[in-house]
C-alpha positions in Angstrom: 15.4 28.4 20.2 17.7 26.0 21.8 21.4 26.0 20.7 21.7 23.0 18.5 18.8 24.1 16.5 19.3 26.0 13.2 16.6 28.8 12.2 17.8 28.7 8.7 20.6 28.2 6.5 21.9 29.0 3.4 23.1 26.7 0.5 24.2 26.4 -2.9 22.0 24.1 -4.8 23.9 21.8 -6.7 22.2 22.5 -10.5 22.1 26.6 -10.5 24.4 27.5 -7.7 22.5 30.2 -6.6 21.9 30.5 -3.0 18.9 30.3 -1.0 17.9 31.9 1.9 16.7 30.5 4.8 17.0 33.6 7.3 19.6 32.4 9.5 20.3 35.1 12.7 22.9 38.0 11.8 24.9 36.8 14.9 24.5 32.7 13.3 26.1 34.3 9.8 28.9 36.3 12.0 30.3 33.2 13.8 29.8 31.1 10.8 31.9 33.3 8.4 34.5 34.3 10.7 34.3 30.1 11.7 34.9 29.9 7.5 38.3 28.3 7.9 36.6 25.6 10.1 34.6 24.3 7.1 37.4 25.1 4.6 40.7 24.5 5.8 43.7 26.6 4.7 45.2 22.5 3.3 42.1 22.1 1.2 40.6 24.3 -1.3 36.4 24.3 -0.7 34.8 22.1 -2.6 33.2 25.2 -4.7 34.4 28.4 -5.1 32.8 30.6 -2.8 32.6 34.3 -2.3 32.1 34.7 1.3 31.8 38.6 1.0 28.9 37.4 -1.4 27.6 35.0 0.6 27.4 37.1 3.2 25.4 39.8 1.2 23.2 37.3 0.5 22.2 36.2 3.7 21.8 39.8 5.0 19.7 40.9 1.9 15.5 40.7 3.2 13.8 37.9 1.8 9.8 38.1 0.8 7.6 38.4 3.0 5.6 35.0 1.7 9.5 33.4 2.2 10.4 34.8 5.5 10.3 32.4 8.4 10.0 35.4 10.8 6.9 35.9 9.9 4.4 36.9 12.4 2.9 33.8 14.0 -0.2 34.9 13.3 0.2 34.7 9.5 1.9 31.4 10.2 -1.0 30.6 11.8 -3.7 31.8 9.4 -1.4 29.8 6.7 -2.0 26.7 8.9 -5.2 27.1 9.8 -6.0 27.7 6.1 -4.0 25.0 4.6 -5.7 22.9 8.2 -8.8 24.3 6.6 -8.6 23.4 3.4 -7.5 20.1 4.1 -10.3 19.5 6.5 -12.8 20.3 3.7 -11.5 18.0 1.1 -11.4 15.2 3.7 -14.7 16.3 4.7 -16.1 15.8 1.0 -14.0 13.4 0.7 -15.8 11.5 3.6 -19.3 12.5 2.6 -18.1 11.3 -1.6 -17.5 7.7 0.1 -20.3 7.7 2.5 -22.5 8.6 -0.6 -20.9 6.1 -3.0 -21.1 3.1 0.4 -25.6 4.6 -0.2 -25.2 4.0 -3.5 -23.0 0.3 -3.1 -25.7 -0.7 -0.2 -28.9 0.3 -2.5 -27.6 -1.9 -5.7 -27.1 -4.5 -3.5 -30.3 -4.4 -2.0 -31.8 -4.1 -5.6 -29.9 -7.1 -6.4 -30.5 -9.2 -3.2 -34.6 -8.0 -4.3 -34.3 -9.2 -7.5 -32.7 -12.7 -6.9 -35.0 -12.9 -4.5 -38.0 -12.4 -6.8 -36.0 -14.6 -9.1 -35.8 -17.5 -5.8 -39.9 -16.9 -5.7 -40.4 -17.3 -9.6 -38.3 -20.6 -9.4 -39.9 -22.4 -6.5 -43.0 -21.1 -8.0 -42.2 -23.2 -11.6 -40.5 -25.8 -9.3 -43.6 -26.6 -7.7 -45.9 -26.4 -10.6 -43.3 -28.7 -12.8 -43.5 -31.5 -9.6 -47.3 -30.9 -9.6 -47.6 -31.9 -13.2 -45.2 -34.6 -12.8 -47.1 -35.7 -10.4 -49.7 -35.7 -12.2 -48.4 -37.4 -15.3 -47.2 -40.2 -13.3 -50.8 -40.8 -11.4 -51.6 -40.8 -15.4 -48.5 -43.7 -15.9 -49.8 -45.4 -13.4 -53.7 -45.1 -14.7 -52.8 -45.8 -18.0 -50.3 -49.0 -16.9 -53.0 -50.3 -15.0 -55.9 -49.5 -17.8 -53.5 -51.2 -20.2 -53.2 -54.5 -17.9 -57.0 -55.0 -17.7 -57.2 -54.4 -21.7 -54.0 -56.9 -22.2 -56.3 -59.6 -19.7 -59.7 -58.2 -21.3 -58.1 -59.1 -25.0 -56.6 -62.5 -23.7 -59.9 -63.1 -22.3 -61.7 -62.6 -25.6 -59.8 -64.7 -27.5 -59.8 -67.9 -25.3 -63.7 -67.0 -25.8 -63.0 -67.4 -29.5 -61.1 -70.1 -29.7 -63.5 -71.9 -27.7 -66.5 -70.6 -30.2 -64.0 -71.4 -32.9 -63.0 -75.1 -31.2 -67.1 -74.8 -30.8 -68.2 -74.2 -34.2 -65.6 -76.8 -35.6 -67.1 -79.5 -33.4 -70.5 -78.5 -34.5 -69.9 -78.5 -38.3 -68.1 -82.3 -37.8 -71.0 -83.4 -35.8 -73.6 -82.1 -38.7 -71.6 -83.9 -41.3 -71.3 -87.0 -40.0 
């Protein structure tokens, strides 16, 4: 540990004012209550009360074992490499949940880019039989118009013929009387 790192401290917190203990080094908690007057000055009173005989209990009073930063390292480890571990699997799932729901995503989309594609199919399909029968009834316009021309001529035809048999038989009937 270099020296202007701290392995632990101890603190009041500022709802309970109990202290918590962070495992600073016996030697750390010598200097720092003989160093007391350095925080506190004799001119100021602390900003709290504080028993430093306490205090000083407190810090040297064992913490847990599941508190204690001196720990073996290989428990610090097997918490890392559990929490690592555990971490790791639900990023793994995680990554296998997404990869599942992107199957999923990519398979609906392919039903739907199947289905509007049928749909395209159908639609050209009625397209084309919809111009075929409108080609169809146009051919039929056209027969029809053309049909209906040589009737209109046909009919105007027939009666100049009958006004002629009518001029005709009028012609005839004067002759006979006379």
């Amino acid at each position: 540990m270099h020296p202007c790192e701290v392995a632990g401290m101890q603190y009041i917190t500022p709802i309970n004012h109990h202290f918590t203990n962070f495992n600073l080094p016996q030697n750390t908690l010598d200097s720092f209550m003989t160093n007391s007057a350095t925080f506190f000055p004799s001119h100021a009173p602390p900003p709290h009360p504080l028993n430093f005989q306490h205090l000083h209990q407190e810090l040297l009073t064992p913490t847990p074992s599941y508190l204690s930063t001196n720990s073996t390292s290989d428990d610090a480890d097997d918490h890392h490499n559990q929490h690592n571990s555990l971490a790791d699997e639900r990023r793994r799932r995680r990554m296998i949940s997404n990869r599942e729901s992107a199957r999923r995503s990519r398979m609906r989309k392919q039903r739907q880019l199947d289905d509007l594609f049928a749909h395209v199919v159908h639609l050209r399909s009625a397209n084309h039989q919809l111009i075929d029968d409108l080609n169809h009834v146009i051919k039929d316009h056209s027969r029809i118009l053309q049909e209906n021309a040589r009737l209109r001529e046909e009919a105007t035809s027939l009666e100049n013929k009958l006004r002629l048999l009518q001029i005709d038989h009028q012609n005839d009937s004067e002759t006979q009387s006379t």
